[in-house]
PDB file of N, CA, C and O in Angstrom, chain B, residues numbered from 101:
ATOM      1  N   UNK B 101      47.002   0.624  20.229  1.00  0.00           N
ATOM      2  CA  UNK B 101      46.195   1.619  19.578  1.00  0.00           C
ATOM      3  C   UNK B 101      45.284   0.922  18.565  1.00  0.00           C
ATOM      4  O   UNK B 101      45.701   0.092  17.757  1.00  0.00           O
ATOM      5  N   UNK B 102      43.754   1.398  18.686  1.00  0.00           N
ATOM      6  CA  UNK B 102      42.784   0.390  17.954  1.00  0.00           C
ATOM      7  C   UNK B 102      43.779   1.326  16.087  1.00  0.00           C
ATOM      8  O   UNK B 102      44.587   2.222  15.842  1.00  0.00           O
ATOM      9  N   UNK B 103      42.773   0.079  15.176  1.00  0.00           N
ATOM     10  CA  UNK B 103      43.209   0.571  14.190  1.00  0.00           C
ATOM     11  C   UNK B 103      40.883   0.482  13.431  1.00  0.00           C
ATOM     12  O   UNK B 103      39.935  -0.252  13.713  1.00  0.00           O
ATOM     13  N   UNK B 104      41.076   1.689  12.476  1.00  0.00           N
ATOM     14  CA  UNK B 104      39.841   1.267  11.853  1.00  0.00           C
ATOM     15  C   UNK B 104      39.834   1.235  10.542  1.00  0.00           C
ATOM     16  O   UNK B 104      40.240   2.213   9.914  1.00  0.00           O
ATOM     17  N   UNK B 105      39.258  -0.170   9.751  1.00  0.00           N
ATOM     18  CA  UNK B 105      39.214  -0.296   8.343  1.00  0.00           C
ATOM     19  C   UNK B 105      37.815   0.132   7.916  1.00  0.00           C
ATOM     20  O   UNK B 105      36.797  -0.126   8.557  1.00  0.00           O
ATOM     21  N   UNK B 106      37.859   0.752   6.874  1.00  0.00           N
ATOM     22  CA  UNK B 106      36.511   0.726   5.943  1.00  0.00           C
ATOM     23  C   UNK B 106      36.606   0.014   4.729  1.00  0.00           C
ATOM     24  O   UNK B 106      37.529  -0.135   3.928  1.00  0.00           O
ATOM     25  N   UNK B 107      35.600  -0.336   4.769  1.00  0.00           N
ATOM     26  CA  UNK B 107      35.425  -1.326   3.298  1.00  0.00           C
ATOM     27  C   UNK B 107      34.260  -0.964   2.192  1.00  0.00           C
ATOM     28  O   UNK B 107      33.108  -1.143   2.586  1.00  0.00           O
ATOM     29  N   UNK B 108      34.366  -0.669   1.386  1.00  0.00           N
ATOM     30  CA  UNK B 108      33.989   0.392   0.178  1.00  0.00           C
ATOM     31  C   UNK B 108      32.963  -1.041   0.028  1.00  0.00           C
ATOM     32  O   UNK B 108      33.321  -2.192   0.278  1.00  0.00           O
ATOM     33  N   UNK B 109      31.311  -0.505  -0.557  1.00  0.00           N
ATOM     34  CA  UNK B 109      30.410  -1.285  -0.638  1.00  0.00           C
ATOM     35  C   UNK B 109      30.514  -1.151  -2.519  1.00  0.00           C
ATOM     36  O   UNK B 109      30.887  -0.326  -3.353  1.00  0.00           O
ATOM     37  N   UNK B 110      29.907  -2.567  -2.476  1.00  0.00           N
ATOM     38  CA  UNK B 110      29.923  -2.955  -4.310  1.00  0.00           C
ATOM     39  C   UNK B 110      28.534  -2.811  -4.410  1.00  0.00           C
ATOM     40  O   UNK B 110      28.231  -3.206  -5.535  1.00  0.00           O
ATOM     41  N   UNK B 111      27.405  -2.396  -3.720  1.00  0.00           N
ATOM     42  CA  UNK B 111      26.075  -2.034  -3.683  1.00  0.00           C
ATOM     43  C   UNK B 111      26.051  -0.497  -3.716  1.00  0.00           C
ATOM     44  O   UNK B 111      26.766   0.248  -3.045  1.00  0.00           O
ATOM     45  N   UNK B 112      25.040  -0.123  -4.675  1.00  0.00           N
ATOM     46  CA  UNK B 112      24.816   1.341  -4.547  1.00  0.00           C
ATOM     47  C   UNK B 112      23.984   1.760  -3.489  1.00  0.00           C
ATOM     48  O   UNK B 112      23.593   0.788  -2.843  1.00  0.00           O
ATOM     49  N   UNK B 113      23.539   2.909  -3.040  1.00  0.00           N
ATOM     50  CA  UNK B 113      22.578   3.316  -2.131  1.00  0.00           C
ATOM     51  C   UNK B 113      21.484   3.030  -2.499  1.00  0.00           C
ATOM     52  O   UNK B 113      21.374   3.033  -3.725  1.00  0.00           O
ATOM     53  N   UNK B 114      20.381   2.715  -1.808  1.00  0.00           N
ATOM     54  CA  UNK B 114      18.869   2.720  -2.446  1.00  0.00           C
ATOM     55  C   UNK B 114      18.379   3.780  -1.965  1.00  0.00           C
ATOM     56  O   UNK B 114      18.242   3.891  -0.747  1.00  0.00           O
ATOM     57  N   UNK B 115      17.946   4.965  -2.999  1.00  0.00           N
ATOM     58  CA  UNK B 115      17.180   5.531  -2.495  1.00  0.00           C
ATOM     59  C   UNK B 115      14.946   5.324  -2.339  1.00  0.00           C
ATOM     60  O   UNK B 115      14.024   4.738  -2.906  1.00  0.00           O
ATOM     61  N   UNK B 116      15.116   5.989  -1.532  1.00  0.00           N
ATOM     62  CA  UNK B 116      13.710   5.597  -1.154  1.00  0.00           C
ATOM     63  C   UNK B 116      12.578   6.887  -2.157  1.00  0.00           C
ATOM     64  O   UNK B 116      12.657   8.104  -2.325  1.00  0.00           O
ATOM     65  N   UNK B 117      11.992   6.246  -2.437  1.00  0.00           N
ATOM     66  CA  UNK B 117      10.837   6.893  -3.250  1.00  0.00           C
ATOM     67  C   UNK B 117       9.470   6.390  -3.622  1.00  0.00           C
ATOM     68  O   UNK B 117       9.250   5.196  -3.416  1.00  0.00           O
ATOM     69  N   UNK B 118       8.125   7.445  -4.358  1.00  0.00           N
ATOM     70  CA  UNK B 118       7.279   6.431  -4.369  1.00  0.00           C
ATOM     71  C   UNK B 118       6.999   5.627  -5.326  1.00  0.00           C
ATOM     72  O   UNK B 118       7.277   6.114  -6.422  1.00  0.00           O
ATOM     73  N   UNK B 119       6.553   4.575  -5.365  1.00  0.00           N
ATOM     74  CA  UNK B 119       6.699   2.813  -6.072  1.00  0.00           C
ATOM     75  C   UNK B 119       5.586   3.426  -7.010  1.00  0.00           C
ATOM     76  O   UNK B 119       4.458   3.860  -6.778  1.00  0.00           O
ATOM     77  N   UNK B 120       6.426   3.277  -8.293  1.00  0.00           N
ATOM     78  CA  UNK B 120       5.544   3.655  -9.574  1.00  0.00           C
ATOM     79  C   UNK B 120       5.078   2.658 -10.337  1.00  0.00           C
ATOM     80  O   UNK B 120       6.018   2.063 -10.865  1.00  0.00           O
ATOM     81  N   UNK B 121       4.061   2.232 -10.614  1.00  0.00           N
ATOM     82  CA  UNK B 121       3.437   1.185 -11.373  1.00  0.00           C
ATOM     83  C   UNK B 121       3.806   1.557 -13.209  1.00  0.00           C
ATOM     84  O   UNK B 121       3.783   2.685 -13.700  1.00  0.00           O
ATOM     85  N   UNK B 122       4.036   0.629 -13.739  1.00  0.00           N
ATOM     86  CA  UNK B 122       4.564   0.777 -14.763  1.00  0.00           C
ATOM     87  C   UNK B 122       3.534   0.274 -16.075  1.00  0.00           C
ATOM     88  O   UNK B 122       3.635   0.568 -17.266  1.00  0.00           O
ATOM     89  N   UNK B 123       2.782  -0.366 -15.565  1.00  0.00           N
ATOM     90  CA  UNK B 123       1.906  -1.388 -16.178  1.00  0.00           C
ATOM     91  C   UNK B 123       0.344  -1.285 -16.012  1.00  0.00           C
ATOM     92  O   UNK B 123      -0.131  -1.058 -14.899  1.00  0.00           O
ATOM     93  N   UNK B 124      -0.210  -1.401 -16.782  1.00  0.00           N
ATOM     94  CA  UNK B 124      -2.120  -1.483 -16.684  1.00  0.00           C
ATOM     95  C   UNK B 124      -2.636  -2.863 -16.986  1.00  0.00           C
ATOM     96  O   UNK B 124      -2.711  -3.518 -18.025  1.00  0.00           O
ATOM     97  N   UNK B 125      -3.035  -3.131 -15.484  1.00  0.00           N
ATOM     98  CA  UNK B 125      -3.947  -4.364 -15.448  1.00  0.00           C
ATOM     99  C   UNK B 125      -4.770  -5.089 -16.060  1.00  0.00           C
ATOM    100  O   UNK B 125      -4.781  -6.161 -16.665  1.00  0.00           O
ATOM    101  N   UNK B 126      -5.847  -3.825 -15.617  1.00  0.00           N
ATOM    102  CA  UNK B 126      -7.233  -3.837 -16.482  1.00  0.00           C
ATOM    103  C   UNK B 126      -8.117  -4.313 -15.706  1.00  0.00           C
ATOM    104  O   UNK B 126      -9.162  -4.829 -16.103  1.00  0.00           O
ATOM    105  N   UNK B 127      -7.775  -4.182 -14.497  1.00  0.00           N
ATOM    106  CA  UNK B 127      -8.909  -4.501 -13.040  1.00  0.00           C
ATOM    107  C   UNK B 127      -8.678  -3.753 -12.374  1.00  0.00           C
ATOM    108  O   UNK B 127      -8.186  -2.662 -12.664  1.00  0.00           O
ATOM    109  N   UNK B 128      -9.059  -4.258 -10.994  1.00  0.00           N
ATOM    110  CA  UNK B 128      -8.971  -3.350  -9.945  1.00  0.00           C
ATOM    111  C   UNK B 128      -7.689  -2.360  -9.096  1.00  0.00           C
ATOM    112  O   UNK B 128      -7.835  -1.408  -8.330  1.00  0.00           O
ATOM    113  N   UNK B 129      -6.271  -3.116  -9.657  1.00  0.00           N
ATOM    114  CA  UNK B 129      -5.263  -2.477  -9.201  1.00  0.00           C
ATOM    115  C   UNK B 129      -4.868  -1.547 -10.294  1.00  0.00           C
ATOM    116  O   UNK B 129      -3.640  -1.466 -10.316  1.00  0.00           O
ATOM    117  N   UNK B 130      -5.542  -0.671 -11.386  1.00  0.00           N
ATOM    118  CA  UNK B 130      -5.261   0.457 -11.964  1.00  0.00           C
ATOM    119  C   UNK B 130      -6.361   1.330 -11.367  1.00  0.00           C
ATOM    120  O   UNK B 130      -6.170   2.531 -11.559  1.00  0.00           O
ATOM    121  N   UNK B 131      -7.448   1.023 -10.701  1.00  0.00           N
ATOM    122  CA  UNK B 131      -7.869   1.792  -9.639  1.00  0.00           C
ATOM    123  C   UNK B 131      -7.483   2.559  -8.736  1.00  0.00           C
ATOM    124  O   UNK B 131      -7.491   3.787  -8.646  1.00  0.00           O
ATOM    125  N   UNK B 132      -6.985   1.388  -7.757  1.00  0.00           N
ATOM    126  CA  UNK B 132      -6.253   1.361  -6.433  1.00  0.00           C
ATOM    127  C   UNK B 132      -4.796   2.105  -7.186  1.00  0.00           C
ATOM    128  O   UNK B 132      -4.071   2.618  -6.333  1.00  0.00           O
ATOM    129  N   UNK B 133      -4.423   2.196  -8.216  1.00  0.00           N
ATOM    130  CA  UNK B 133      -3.109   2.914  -7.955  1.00  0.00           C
ATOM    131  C   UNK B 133      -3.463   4.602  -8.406  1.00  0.00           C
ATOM    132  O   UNK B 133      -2.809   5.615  -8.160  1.00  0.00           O
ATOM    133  N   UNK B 134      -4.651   4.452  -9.092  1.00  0.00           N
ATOM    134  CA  UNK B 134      -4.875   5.950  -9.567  1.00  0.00           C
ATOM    135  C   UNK B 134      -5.847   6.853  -8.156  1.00  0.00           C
ATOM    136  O   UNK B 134      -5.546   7.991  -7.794  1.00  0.00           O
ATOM    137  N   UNK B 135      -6.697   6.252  -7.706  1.00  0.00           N
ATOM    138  CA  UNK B 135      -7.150   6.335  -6.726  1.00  0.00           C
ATOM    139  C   UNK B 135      -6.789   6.698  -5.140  1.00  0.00           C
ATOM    140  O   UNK B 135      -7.120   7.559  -4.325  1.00  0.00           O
ATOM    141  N   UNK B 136      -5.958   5.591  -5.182  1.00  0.00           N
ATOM    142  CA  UNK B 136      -5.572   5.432  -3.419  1.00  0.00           C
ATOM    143  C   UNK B 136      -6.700   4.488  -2.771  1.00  0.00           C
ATOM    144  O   UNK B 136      -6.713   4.154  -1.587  1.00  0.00           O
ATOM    145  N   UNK B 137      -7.536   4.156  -3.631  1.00  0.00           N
ATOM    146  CA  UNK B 137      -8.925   3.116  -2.723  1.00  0.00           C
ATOM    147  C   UNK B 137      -9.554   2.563  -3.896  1.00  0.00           C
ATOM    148  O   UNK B 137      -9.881   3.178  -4.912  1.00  0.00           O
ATOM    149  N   UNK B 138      -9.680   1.413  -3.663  1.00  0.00           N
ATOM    150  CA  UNK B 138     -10.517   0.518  -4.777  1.00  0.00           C
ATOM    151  C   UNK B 138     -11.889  -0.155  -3.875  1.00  0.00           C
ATOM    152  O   UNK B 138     -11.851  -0.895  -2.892  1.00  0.00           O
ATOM    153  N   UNK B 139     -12.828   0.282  -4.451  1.00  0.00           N
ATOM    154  CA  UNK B 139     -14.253  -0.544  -3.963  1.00  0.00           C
ATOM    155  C   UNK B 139     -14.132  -2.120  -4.550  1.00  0.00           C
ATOM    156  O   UNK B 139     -13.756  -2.402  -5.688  1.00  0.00           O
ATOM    157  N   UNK B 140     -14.474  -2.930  -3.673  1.00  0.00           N
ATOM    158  CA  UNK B 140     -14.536  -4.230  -4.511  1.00  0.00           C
ATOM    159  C   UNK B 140     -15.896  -4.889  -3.751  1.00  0.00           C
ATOM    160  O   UNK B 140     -15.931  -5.316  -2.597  1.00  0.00           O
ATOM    161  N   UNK B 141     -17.048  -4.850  -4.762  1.00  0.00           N
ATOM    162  CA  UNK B 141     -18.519  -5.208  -4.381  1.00  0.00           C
ATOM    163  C   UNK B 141     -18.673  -6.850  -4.350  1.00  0.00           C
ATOM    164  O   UNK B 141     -18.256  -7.822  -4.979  1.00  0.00           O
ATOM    165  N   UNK B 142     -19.341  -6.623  -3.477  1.00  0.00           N
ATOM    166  CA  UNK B 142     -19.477  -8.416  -2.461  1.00  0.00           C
ATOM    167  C   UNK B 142     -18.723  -8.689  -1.738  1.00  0.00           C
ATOM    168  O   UNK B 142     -18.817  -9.832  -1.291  1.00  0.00           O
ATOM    169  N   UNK B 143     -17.755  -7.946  -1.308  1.00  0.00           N
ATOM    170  CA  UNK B 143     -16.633  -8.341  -0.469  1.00  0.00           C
ATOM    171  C   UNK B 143     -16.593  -9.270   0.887  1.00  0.00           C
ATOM    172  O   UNK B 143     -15.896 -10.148   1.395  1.00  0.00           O
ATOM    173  N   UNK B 144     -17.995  -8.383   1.192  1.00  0.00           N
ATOM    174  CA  UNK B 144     -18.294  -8.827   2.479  1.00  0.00           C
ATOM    175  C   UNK B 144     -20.107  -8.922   2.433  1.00  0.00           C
ATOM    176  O   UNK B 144     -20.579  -7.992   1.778  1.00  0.00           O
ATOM    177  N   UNK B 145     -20.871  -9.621   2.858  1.00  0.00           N
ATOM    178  CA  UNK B 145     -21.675  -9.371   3.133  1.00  0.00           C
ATOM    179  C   UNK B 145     -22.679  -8.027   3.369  1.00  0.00           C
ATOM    180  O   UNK B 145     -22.431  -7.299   4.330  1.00  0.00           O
ATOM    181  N   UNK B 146     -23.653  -7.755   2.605  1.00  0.00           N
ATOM    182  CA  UNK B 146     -24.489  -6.681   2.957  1.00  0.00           C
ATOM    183  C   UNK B 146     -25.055  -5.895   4.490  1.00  0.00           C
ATOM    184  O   UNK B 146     -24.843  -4.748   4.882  1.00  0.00           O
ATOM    185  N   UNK B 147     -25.669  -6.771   4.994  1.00  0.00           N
ATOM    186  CA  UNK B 147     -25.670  -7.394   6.374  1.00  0.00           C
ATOM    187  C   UNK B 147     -24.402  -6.673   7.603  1.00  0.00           C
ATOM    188  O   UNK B 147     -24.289  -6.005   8.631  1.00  0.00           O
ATOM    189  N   UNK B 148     -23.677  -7.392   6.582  1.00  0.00           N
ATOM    190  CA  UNK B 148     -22.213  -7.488   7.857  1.00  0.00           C
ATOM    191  C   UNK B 148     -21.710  -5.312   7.235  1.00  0.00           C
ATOM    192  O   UNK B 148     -21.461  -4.441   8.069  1.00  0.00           O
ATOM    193  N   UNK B 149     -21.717  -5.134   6.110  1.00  0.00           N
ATOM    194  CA  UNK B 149     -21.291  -4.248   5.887  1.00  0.00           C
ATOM    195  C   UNK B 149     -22.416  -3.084   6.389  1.00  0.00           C
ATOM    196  O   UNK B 149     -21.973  -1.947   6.551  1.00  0.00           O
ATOM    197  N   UNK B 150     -23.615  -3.285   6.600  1.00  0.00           N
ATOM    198  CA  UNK B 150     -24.541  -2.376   7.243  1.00  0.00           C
ATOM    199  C   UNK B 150     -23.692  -1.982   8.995  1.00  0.00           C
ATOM    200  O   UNK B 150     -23.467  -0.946   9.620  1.00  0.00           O
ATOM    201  N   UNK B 151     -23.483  -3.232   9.197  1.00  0.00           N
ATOM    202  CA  UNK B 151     -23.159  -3.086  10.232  1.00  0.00           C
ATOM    203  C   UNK B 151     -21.785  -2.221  11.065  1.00  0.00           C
ATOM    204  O   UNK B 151     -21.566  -1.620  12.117  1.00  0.00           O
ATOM    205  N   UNK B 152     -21.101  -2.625   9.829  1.00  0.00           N
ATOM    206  CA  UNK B 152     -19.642  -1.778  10.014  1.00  0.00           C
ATOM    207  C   UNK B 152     -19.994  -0.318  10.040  1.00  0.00           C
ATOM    208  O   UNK B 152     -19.464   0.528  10.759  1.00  0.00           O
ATOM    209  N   UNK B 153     -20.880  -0.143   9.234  1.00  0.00           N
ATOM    210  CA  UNK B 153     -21.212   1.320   8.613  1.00  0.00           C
ATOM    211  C   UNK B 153     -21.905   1.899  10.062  1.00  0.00           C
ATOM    212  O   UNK B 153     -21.621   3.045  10.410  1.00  0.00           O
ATOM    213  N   UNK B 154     -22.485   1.376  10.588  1.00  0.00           N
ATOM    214  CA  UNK B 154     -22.868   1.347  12.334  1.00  0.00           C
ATOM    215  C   UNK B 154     -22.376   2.010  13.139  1.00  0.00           C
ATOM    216  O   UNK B 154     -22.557   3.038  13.792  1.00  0.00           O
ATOM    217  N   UNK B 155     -21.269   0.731  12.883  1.00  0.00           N
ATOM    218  CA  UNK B 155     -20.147   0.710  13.950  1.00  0.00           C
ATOM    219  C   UNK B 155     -18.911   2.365  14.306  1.00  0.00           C
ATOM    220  O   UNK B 155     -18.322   2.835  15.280  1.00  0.00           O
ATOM    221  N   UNK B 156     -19.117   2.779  12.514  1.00  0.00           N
ATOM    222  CA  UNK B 156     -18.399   4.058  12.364  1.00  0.00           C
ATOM    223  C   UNK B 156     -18.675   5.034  13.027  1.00  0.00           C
ATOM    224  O   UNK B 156     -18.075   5.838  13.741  1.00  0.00           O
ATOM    225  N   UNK B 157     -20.545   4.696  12.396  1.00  0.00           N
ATOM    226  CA  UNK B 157     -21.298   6.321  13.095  1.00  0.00           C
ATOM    227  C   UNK B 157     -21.188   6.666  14.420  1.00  0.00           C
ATOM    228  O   UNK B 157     -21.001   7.829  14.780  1.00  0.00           O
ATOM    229  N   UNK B 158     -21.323   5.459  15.393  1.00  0.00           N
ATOM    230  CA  UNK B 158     -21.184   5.166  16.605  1.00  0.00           C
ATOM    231  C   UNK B 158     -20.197   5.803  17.014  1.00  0.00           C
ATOM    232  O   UNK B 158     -20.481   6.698  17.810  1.00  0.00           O
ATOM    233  N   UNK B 159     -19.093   5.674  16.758  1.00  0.00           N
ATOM    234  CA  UNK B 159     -17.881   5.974  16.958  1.00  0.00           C
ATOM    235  C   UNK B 159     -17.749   7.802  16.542  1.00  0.00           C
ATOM    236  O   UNK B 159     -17.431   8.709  17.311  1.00  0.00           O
ATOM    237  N   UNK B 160     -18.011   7.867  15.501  1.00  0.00           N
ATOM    238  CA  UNK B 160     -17.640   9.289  15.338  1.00  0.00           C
ATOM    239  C   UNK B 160     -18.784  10.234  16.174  1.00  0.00           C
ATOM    240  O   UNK B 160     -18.683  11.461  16.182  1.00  0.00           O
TER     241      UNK B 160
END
């Protein structure tokens, strides 16, 4: 006859929740956390970013 042990964990549960920033930067990631999207200018090329912008319209 099987036998079954349990073994009691010395770790608590983690619960899952959302990741609260505790702290102010003073750049772009007190943006991005108040926001949900941070612009960051020059990133990419003008040019190249015309083009993406294109690429969207196209698409939609």
């Amino acid at each position: 006859m099987p036998t079954t042990q349990t073994l009691a964990s010395a770790n608590p549960a983690i619960t899952q929740g959302p990741l609260r920033v505790q702290s102010s930067h003073g750049d772009w990631r007190d943006d991005l956390h108040a926001n949900g999207f941070v612009v960051i200018k020059q990133a990419i090329p003008r040019d190249r970013a015309i083009q993406y912008q294109q690429r969207a319209f196209d698409w939609l």
